[in-house]
C-alpha positions in Angstrom: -12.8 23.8 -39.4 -13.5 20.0 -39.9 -11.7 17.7 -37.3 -9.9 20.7 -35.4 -11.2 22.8 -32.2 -12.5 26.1 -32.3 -10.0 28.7 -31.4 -10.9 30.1 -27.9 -12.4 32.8 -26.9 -11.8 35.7 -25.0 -13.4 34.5 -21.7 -13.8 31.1 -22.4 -13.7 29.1 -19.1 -9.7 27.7 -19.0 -8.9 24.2 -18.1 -7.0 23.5 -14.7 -3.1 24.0 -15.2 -1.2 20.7 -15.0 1.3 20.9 -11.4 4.4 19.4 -11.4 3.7 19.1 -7.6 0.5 17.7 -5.8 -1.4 20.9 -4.1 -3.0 21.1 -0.9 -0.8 18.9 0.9 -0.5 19.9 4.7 3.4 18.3 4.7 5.3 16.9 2.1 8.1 14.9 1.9 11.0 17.2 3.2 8.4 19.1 5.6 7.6 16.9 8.7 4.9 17.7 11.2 5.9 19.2 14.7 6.2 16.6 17.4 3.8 18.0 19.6 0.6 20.1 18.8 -1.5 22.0 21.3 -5.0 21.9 20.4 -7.8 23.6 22.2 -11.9 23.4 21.8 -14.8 24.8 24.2 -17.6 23.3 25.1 -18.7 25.3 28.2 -15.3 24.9 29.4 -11.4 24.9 27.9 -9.9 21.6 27.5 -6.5 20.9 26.1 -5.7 18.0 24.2 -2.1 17.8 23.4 -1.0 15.5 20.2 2.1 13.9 19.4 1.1 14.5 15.8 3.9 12.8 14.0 4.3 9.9 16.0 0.4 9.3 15.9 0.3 9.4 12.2 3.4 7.2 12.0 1.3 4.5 14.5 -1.4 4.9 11.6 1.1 3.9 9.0 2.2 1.3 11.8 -1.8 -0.2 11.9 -2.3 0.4 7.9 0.2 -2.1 6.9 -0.4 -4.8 9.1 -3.4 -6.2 7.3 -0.7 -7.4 4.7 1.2 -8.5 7.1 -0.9 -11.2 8.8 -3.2 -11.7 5.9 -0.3 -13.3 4.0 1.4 -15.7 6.6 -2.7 -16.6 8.4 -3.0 -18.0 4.6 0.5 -20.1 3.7 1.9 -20.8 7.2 -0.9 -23.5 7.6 0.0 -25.1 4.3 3.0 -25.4 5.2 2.4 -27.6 8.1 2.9 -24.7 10.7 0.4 -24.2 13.7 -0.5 -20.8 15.7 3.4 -20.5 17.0 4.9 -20.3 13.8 2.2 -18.6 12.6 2.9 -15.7 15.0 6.8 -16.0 14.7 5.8 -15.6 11.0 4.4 -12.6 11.9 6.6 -11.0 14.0 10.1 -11.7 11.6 7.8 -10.3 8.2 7.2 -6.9 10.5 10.6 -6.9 11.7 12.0 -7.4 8.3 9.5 -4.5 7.0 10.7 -1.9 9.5 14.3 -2.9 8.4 13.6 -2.2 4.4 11.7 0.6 5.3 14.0 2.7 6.8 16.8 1.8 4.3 14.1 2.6 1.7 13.6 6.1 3.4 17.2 7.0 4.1 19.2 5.3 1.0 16.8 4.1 -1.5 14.3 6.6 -3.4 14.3 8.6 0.3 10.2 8.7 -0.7 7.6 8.1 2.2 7.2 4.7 1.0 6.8 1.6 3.3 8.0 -1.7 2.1 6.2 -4.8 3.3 5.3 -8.2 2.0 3.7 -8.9 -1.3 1.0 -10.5 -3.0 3.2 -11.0 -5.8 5.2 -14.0 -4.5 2.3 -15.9 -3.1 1.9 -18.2 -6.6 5.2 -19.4 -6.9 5.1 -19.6 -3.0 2.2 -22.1 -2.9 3.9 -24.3 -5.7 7.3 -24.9 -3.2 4.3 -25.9 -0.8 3.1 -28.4 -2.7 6.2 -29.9 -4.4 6.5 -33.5 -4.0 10.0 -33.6 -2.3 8.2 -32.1 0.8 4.6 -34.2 0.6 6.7 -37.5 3.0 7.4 -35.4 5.9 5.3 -36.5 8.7 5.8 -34.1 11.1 4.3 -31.1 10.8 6.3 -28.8 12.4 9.8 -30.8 10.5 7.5 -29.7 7.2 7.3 -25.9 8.1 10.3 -25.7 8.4 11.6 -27.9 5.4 9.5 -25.5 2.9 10.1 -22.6 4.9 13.8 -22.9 4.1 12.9 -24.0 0.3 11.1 -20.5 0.0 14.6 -18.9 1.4 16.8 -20.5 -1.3 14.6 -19.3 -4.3 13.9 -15.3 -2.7 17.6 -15.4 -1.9 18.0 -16.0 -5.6 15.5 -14.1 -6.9 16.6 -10.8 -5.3 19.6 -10.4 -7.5 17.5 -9.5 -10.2 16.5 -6.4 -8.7 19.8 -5.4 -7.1 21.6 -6.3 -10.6 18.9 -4.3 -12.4 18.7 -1.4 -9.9 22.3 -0.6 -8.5 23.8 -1.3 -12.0 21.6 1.3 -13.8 20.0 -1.0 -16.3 16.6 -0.1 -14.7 17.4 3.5 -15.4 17.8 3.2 -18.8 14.2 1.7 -19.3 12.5 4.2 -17.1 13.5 7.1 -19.3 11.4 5.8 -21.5 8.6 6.5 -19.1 5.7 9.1 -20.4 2.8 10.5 -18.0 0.8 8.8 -20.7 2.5 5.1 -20.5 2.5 5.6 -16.2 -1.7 6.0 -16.0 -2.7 2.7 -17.1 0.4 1.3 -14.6 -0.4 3.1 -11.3 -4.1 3.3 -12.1 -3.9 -0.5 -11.7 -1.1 -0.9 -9.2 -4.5 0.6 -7.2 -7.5 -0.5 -9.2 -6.0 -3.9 -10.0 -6.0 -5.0 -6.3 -10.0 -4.6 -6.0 -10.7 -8.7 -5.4 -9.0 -7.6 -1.9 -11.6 -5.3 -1.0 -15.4 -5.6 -0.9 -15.2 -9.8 -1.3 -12.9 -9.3 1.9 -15.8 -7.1 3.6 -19.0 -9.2 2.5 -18.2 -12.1 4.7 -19.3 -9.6 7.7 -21.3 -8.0 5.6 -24.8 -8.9 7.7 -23.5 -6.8 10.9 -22.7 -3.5 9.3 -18.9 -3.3 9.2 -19.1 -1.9 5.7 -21.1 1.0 6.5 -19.7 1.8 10.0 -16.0 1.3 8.6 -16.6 3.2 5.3 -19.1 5.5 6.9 -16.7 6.7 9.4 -13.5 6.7 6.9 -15.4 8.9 4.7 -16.8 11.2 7.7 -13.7 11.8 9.4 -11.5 12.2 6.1 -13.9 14.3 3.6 -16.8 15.8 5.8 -16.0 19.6 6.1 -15.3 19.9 9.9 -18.1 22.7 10.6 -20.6 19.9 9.4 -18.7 16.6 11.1 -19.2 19.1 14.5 -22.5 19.5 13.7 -23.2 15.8 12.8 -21.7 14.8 16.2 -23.6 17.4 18.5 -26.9 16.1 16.4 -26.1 12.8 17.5 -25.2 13.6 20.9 -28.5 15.6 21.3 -30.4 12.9 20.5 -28.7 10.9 22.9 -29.7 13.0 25.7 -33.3 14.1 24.5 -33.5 9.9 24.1 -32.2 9.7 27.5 -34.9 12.1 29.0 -32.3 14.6 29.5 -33.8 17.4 26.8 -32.0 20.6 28.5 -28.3 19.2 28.7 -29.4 18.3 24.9 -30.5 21.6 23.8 -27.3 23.1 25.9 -24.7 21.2 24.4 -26.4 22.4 20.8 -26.0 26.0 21.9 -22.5 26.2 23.0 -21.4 24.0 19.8 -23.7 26.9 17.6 -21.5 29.6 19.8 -18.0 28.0 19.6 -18.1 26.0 16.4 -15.3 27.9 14.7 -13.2 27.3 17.2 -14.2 23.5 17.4 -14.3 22.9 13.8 -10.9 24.7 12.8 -8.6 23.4 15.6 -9.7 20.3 16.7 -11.8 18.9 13.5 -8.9 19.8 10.8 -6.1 18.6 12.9 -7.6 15.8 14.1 -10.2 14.2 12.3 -8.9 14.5 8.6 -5.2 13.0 9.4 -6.2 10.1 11.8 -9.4 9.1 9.7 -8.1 5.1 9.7 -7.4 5.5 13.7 -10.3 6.8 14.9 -12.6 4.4 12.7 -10.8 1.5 13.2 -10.8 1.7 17.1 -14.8 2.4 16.4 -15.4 -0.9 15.1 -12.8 -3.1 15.9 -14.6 -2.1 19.6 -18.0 -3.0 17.7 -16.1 -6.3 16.7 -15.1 -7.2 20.2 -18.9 -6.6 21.4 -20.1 -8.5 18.8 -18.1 -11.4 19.6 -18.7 -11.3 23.6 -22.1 -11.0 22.8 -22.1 -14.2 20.8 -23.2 -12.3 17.7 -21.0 -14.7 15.9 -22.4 -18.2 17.8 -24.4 -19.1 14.7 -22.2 -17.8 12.1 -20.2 -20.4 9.3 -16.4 -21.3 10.8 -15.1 -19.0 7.7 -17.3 -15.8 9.3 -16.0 -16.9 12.8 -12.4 -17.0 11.8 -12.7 -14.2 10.0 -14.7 -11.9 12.3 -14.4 -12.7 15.4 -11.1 -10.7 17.7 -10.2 -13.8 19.5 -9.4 -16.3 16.5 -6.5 -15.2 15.0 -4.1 -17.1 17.5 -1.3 -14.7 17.6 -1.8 -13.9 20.9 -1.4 -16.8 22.4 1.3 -18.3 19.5 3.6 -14.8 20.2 6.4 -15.3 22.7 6.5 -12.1 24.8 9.8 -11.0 23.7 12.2 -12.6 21.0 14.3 -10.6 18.0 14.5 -12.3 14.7 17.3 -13.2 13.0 18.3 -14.6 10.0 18.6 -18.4 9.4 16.7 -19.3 12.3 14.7 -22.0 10.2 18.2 -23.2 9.4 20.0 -23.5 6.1 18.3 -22.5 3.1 17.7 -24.9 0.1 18.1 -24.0 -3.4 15.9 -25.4 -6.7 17.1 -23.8 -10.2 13.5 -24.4 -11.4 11.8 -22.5 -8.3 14.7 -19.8 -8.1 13.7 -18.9 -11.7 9.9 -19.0 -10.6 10.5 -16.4 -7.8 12.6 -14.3 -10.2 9.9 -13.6 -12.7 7.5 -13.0 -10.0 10.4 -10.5 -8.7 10.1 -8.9 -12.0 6.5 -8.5 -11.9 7.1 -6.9 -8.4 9.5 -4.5 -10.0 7.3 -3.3 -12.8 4.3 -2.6 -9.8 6.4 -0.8 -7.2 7.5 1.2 -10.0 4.3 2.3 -10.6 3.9 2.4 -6.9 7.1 4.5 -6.7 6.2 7.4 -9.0 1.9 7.1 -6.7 4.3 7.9 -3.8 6.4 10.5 -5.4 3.1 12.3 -6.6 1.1 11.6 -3.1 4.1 13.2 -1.4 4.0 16.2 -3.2 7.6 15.7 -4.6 8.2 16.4 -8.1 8.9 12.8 -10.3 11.7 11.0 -9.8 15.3 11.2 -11.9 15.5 7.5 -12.9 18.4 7.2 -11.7 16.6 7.6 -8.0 13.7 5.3 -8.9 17.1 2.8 -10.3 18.7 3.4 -6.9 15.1 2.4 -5.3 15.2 -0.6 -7.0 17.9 -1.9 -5.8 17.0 -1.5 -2.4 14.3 -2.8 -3.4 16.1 -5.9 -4.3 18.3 -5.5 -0.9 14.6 -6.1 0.9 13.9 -9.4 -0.7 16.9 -10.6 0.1 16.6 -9.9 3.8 13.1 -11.5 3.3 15.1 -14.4 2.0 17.6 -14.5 5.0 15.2 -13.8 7.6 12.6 -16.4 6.2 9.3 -14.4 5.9 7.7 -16.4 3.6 7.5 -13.6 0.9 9.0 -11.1 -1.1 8.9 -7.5 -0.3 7.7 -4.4 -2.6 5.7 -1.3 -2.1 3.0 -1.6 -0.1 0.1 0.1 -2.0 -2.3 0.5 0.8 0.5 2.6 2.9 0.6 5.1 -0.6 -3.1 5.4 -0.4 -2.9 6.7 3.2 -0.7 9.2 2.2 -3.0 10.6 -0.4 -6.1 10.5 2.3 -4.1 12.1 5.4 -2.1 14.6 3.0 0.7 14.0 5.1 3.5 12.9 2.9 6.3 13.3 5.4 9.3 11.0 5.3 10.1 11.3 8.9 6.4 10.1 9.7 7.1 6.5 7.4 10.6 6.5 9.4 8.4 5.9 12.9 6.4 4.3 11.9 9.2 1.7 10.9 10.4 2.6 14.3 6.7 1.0 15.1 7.1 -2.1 13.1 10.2 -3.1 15.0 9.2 -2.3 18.3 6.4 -4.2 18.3 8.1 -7.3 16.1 10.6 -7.4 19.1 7.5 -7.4 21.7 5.7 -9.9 20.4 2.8 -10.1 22.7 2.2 -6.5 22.6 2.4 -6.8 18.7 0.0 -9.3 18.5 -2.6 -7.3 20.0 -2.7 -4.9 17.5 -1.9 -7.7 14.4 -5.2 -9.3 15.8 -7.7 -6.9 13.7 -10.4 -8.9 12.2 -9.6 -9.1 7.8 -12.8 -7.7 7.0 -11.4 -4.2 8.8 -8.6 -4.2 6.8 -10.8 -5.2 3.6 -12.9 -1.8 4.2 -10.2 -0.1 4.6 -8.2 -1.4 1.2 -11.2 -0.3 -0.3 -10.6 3.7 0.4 -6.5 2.9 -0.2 -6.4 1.2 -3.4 -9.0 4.2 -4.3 -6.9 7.0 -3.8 -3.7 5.2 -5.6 -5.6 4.2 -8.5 -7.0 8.0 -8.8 -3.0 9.1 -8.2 -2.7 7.3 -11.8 -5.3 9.2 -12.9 -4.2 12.6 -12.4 -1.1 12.1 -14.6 -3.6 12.4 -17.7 -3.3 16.0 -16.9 0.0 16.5 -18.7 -1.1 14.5 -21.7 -3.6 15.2 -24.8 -6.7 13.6 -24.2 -8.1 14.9 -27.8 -5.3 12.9 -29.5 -6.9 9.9 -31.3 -3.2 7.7 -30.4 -3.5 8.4 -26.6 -7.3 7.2 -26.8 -5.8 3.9 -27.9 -3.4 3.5 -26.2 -5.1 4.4 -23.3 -8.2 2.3 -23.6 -6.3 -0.9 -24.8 -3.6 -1.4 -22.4 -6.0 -0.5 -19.4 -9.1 -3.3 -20.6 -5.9 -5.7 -21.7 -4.8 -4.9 -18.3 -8.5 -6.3 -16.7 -9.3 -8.3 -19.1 -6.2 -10.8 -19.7 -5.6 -11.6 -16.0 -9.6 -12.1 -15.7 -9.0 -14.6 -18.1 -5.9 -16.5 -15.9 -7.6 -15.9 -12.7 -10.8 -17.2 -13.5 -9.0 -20.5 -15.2 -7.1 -20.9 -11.8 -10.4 -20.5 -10.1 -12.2 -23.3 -11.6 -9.7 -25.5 -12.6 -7.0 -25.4 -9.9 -4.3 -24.9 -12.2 -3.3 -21.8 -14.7 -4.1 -22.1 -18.8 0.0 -23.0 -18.3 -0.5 -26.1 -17.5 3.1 -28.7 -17.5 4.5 -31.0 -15.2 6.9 -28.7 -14.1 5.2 -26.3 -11.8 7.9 -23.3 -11.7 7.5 -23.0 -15.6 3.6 -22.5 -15.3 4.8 -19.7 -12.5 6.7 -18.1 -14.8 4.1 -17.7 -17.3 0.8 -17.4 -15.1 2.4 -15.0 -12.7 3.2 -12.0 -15.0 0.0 -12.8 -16.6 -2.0 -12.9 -13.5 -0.7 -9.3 -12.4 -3.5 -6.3 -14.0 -0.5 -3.4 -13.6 1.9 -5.5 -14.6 0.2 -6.3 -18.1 -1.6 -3.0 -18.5 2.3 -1.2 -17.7 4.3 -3.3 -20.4 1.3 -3.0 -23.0 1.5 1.0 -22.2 4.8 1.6 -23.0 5.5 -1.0 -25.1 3.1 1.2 -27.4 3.7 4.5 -26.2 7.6 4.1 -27.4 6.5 2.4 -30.9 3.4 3.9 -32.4 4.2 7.6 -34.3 7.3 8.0 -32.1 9.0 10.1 -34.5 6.1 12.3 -35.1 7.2 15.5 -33.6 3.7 16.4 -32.2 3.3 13.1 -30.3 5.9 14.3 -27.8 3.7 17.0 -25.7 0.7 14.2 -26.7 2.2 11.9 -24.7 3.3 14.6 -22.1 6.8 14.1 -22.2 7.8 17.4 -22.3 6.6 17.9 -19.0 9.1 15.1 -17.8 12.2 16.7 -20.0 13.6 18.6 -16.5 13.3 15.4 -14.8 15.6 13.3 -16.8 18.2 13.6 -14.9 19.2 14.9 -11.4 21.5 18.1 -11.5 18.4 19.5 -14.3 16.2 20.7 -11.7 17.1 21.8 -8.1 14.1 20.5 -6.6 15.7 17.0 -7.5 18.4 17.3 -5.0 16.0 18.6 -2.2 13.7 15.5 -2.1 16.0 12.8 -3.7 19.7 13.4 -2.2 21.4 11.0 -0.3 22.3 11.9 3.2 25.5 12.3 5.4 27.0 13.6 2.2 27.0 10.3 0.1 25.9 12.1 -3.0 29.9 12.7 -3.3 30.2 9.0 -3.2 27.6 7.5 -5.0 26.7 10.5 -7.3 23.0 10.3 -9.0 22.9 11.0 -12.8 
């Protein structure tokens, strides 16, 4: 009949049935992995590699998150007047802060996988306390770090009550049951997509010596090759070694006894190994590359941008790192307040809210934990706030939220194991408190961690994605509101960006600099637009028509609205020690 679908037939090919679950995951949130894991492969003889799985894949987590967390201070601390030393003591507090929030997170907050870290969100409104004129008379640089340092304190201090307020007092709960699988798509899709000017631009400056393909080439090898072929791509290689080498018998041997034992290889070694550490196998392979390349004097001729960029012996925080020192908070001294930046920070707080929401529910989903009550992801939130204000007290130059590349490793690993984002928080202190041993591993050239943002920010945006299975795609409202609120999403902070770009300044443009943060930040953010647009619409258009409800695929969410209507709620999402009896979840 005109404008329906044909009633299906009897055989008919069936579409995939929507999970409330992720499948396939090898552990999810409540199911750690064992400790230590004998594996075993021949190749002529028996060798025994023994694994401790979960503290590997928690050092993963450990190496994943520290592109954030020296991209951020390598780009403000020197605006601020600060050198290599306070570059590295930068450093070391934002990582020791991190592990801090990311263990409350994992044990009070949401209790999801997630890792909280520093944020591109709070950069703006950081660069305009920079460059405010009450600091541009200091002449000593050092006397100027810490004078702004202690500026950006005052106004995160500030600017985390608006998430603890909203979060602990249940405000935020009573907005995200308004949430749809349809209105959460265009948010996480661009919590993941949106961040794409940190990826390839990041990767092109090295672009000349093959870090793209080698970095890509070997994250995509080790994570997605079946393991019969990756075997049989390595002994390939290897044969062609020898045969190169003039050594064609040990060539054609080692071909033979991979041919003979490849189950064996493939299934124990190849699925245990090369699919979960992916990002630590190919970033040892060309951070090594790096290093040869820069004792070979590959870089000699190179712009100072490649060279600082590329290079593994120009980051400085080596040599700027004391060997051991614990942060603490304060130690820039007092903090200074300034209403007109406090309000600043606190919309660019609320723009950080609205993302690690999305970022949340990517983490809920990657985890393979059924979505969150709001009064959890409310709970979250408020933690959430507790984090910035350590970041305030501590002095780390930023806010903190979700970090989005940590929730794309969870979807590539499968591993979704809470007590594997708990060590590697273990991880992030250790090494904050050891500062030289830190550094080592903070010292990972930008373009690595720009190659590997491209395969993270990937896998969230495709998370976002996935929700469309509980939704209508044939419904002519869901197209709309779909296709508008994701290109509004691209296409209105294109617009800001670009203006910044050329002109120095945002299309808010007033003498008062926090005011044109508070209108160019929220503006500048893609989830951040594309979310509110989502379910601004999603809760207005045809609301009352009963059929829109299983359009938008709320019906899917109705067991989920609040925490004592589905058991699996109180599996993933309790508190522990028994503090459910305290602070009960609604």
């Amino acid at each position: 009949m005109a404008g329906g679908a044909a009633p299906a037939k009897t055989g008919d090919p069936a579409p995939h049935p929507p999970k409330d679950q992720l499948p396939n995951v090898s552990y999810c949130i409540t199911s750690p992995p064992p400790w230590r894991e004998s594996l075993s492969f021949y190749f002529g003889v028996v060798l025994f590699l023994i694994l401790a799985e979960a503290i590997l894949l928690g050092f993963q987590h450990f190496i994943v998150m520290l592109g954030t967390t020296v991209l951020i201070p390598s780009a403000l601390v020197p605006q601020m007047g600060g050198g290599k030393e306070e570059k590295a003591l930068v450093v070391q507090t934002l990582l020791f802060v991190a592990g801090i929030n990311t263990l409350l997170q994992t044990v009070f907050g949401t209790r999801l996988p997630a890792v909280i870290g520093g944020s591109y969100t709070f950069v703006p409104p950081t660069i305009s306390i920079i460059l405010a004129g009450r600091y541009s008379n200091i002449v000593d640089p050092v006397a100027k770090f810490r004078r702004v340092m202690r500026g950006i304190q005052g106004a995160l201090i500030v600017a985390s009550t608006l998430q603890i307020v909203l979060g602990f007092s249940g405000l935020w709960r009573n907005v995200t049951r308004f949430l749809s699988p349809l209105s959460v798509v265009p948010l996480i899709s661009l919590v993941g997509f949106g961040l794409y000017e940190l990826g390839f631009p990041g990767v092109s400056i090295i672009l000349y010596v093959s870090s793209l393909p080698f970095l890509l080439g070997y994250g995509f090898l080790f994570s997605q090759v079946d393991a019969h072929e990756l075997v049989w791509l390595l002994m390939i290689d290897i044969r062609g070694f020898f045969v190169g080498s003039g050594c064609k018998m040990r060539g054609d041997w080692l071909a033979r006894t991979c041919a003979v034992n490849s189950d064996c290889c493939a299934t124990k070694f190849g699925k245990n190994v090369f699919e979960r550490f992916a990002v630590l196998i190919s970033v040892a392979i060309v951070w090594i590359y790096a290093h040869i390349l820069t004792v070979g004097g590959a870089y000699n001729g190179a712009p100072p941008k490649t060279q600082n960029t590329c290079r593994t012996d120009r980051s400085g925080l080596i040599s700027g790192a004391p060997w051991i020192r614990v942060p603490y908070p304060f130690q820039w001294g007092a903090p200074t307040f300034d209403a007109g930046e406090a309000f600043a920070m606190m919309f660019a707080s609320f723009v950080a809210l609205v993302e690690s929401t999305g970022a949340f529910i990517a983490v809920s989903r990657a985890a393979s934990a059924t979505m969150m009550p709001p009064s959890v992801l409310s709970r979250g939130v408020g933690w959430q706030g507790i984090a910035i204000l350590l970041s305030g007290l501590f002095g780390t130059v930023t806010g903190s939220s979700v970090s989005v590349e940590n929730a794309g490793l969870l979807t590539l690993t499968r591993v979704g194991s809470r007590r594997v984002v708990q060590i590697s928080a273990g991880f992030m202190i250790f090494f904050s408190i050891l500062g030289k041993f830190g550094a080592v591993f903070a010292s990972i050239p930008s373009p690595i961690v720009a190659a590997l943002y491209c395969l993270f920010f990937a896998y969230v945006g495709s998370v976002g994605l996935s929700f469309l299975q509980f939704c209508n795609l044939n419904s002519f409202r869901t197209k709309f509101i779909l296709g508008f609120s994701i290109f509004l999403g691209l296409s209105i902070p294109q617009y800001f960006n670009e203006y910044t770009a050329i002109n120095g300044y945002g299309p808010v443009h007033t003498g008062a600099r926090w005011f044109n943060d508070m209108i160019n930040v929220p503006f500048s953010s893609e989830a951040f637009v594309a979310g509110i647009i989502a379910y601004f619409l999603d809760n207005t258009i045809q609301r009352k028509d009963p059929t829109v409800r299983k359009d938008r695929g709320k019906h899917w969410w109705d067991k989920f609205r609040s925490f004592k209507t589905d058991s699996r709620s109180e599996e993933f999402y309790s508190l522990p020690f028994n503090l459910n009896k305290y602070f009960p979840s609604v």
